[in-house]
C-alpha positions, 0 to 999 in steps of 0.5 A, spaced: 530 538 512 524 535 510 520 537 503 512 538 504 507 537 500 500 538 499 493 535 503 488 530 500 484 534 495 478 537 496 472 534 492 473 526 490 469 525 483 465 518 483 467 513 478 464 511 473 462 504 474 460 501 482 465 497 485 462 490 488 460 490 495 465 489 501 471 492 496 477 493 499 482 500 499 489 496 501 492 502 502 491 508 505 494 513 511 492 518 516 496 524 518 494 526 525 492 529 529 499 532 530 497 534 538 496 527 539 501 523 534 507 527 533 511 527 527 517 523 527 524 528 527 527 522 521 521 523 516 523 525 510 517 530 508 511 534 513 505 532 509 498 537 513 493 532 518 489 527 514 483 525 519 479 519 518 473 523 517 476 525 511 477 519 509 471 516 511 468 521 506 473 520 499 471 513 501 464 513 501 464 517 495 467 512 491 464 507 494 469 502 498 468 499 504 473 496 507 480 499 508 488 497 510 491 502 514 499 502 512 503 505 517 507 511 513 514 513 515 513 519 518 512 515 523 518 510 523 516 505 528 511 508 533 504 504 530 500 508 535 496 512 529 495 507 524 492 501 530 488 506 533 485 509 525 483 501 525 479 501 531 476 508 529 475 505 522 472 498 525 476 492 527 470 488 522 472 493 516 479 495 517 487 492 518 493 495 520 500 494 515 505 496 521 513 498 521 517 494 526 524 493 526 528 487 530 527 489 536 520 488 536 520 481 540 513 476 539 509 478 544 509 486 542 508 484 535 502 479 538 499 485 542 499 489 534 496 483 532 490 484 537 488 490 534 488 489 526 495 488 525 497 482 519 503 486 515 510 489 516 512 493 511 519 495 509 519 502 505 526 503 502 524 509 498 522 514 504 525 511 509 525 512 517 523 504 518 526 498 517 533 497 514 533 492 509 538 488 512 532 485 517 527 482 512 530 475 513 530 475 521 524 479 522 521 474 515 522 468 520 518 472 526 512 475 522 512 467 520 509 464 526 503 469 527 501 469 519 504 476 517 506 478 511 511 483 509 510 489 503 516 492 500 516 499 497 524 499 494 528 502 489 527 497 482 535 496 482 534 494 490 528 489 487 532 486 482 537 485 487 532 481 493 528 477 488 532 471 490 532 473 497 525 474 496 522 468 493 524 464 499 521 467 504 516 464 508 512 468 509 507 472 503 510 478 500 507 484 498 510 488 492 508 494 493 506 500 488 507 497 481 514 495 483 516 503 483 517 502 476 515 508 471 511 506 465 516 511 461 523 508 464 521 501 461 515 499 464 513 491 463 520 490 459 524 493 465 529 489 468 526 490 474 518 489 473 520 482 469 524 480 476 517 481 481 513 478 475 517 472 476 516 474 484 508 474 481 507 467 478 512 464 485 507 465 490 507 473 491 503 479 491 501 486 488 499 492 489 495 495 483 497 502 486 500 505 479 499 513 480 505 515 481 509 509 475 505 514 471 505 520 467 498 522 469 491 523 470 487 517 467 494 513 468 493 510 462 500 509 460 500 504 466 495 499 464 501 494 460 503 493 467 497 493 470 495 487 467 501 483 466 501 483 474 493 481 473 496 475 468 501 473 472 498 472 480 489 474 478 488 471 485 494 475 489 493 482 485 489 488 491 488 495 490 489 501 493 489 509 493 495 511 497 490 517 499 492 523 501 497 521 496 504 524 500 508 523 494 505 529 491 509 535 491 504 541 488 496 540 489 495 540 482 498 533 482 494 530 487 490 524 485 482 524 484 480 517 488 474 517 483 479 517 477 484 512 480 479 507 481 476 509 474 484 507 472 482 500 475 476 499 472 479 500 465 485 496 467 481 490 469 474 490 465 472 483 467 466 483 473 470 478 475 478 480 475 474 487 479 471 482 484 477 478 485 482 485 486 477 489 490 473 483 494 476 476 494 483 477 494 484 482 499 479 478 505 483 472 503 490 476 504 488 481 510 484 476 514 476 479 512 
């Protein structure tokens, strides 16, 4: 049986501070139409249509211009949804982050390429994607087009691959602050100390720290926001997760406009927001 959970919300404040021109949301889904993208029987949870005119306008709203779509894992493996969102978007403004698995052969993933596609991710924590088993395989395949690959585990399951993925040849992306919960340890724990190591190798973060919070304005996660800053400043990117699936009550879905407010507190410097919004993710997606 699949869980629910609830639509974006309604109304996006505006952040506080105006973010540099050609900043970049790193991760983001659409949900929809249903009529024309079906669900797949494997999802774990049946969130309500999440059109792109929507977000167009939460993105408007706080200010971003660019925009990585990643596939979500309602669904698996079919990528139709989140390369044809990237065509509505704009090939010049968005990029697609995909879900394979090793059945994928390279010209199919070169047909994906084509379209925006410059990411695999693997996503342990939602499943209906790609088993873990298949990193270093379909690592090896992504590596002749200039992929990268995310990740989205479990933190025993991060701890576990560090040295699996320290000598992958290919740039990997950790993806939402490492599922670490800034109540559990945070910076300290075990598992965070392990991707910061990733960090200062040669891998990538994503500041998307909403849901390794207590709340709303996401404080408690400022201490882990920045030892990843501190460990890899030119390979940090951000994102909101908009429409936010892993929420379970309406009151609990995040304001856009206070996450980016949340980054703004967490990196002060003009200089940190521009390398985290702008410079890092053209450099990272192909912009």
């Amino acid at each position: 049986m699949t869980r629910p959970c609830p639509g974006p919300r309604d109304v996006t404040s505006k952040p506080g501070w105006r973010a540099p021109p050609g900043a970049t949301d790193c991760h983001m889904h659409i949900f929809g139409p249903y009529g024309t993208y079906p669900l797949s029987p494997g999802r774990g949870y049946t969130p309500p249509e999440a059109s792109i005119a929507m977000y167009r306008d939460m993105l408007a709203t706080i200010g971003l211009e660019r925009t990585v779509v990643v596939q979500p894992s309602i669904y698996g493996t079919d990528n139709a949804v989140t390369l044809d969102a990237v065509a509505a978007l704009g090939p010049d403004r968005a990029r697609a982050v995909v879900v394979v698995d090793d059945g994928f052969d390279l010209d199919a993933l070169r047909a994906m390429d084509v379209r925006g596609a410059c990411g695999v991710r693997f996503n342990a924590v939602s499943g209906n994607g790609t088993p873990l088993e298949q990193l270093e395989a379909l690592a090896a395949r992504l590596a002749v087009l200039g992929w990268h690959l995310q990740l989205y585990a479990h933190p025993a399951e991060l701890l576990a691959l560090e040295p699996v993925l320290a000598r992958l040849p290919v740039p990997v992306v950790i993806d939402h602050m490492a599922g670490v919960q800034a109540a559990e340890g945070g910076v300290a724990h075990p598992a965070f100390q392990a991707v910061l190591r990733l960090l200062r190798g040669g891998a990538w973060a994503k500041l998307c720290g909403y849901r390794s919070s207590a709340g709303a304005p996401y404080a408690d996660v400022t201490a882990m926001a920045r030892a990843m800053l501190e460990a890899a400043p030119d390979r940090c990117v951000w994102g909101t997760d908009w429409p936010h699936p892993s929420r379970a009550r309406p009151e609990d879905v995040p304001d856009d406009g206070v996450l980016l407010d949340a980054l703004g507190a967490w990196a002060p410097d003009p200089a940190q927001r521009q390398a985290v919004l702008v410079d890092n993710p053209a450099r990272l997606y192909g912009f």
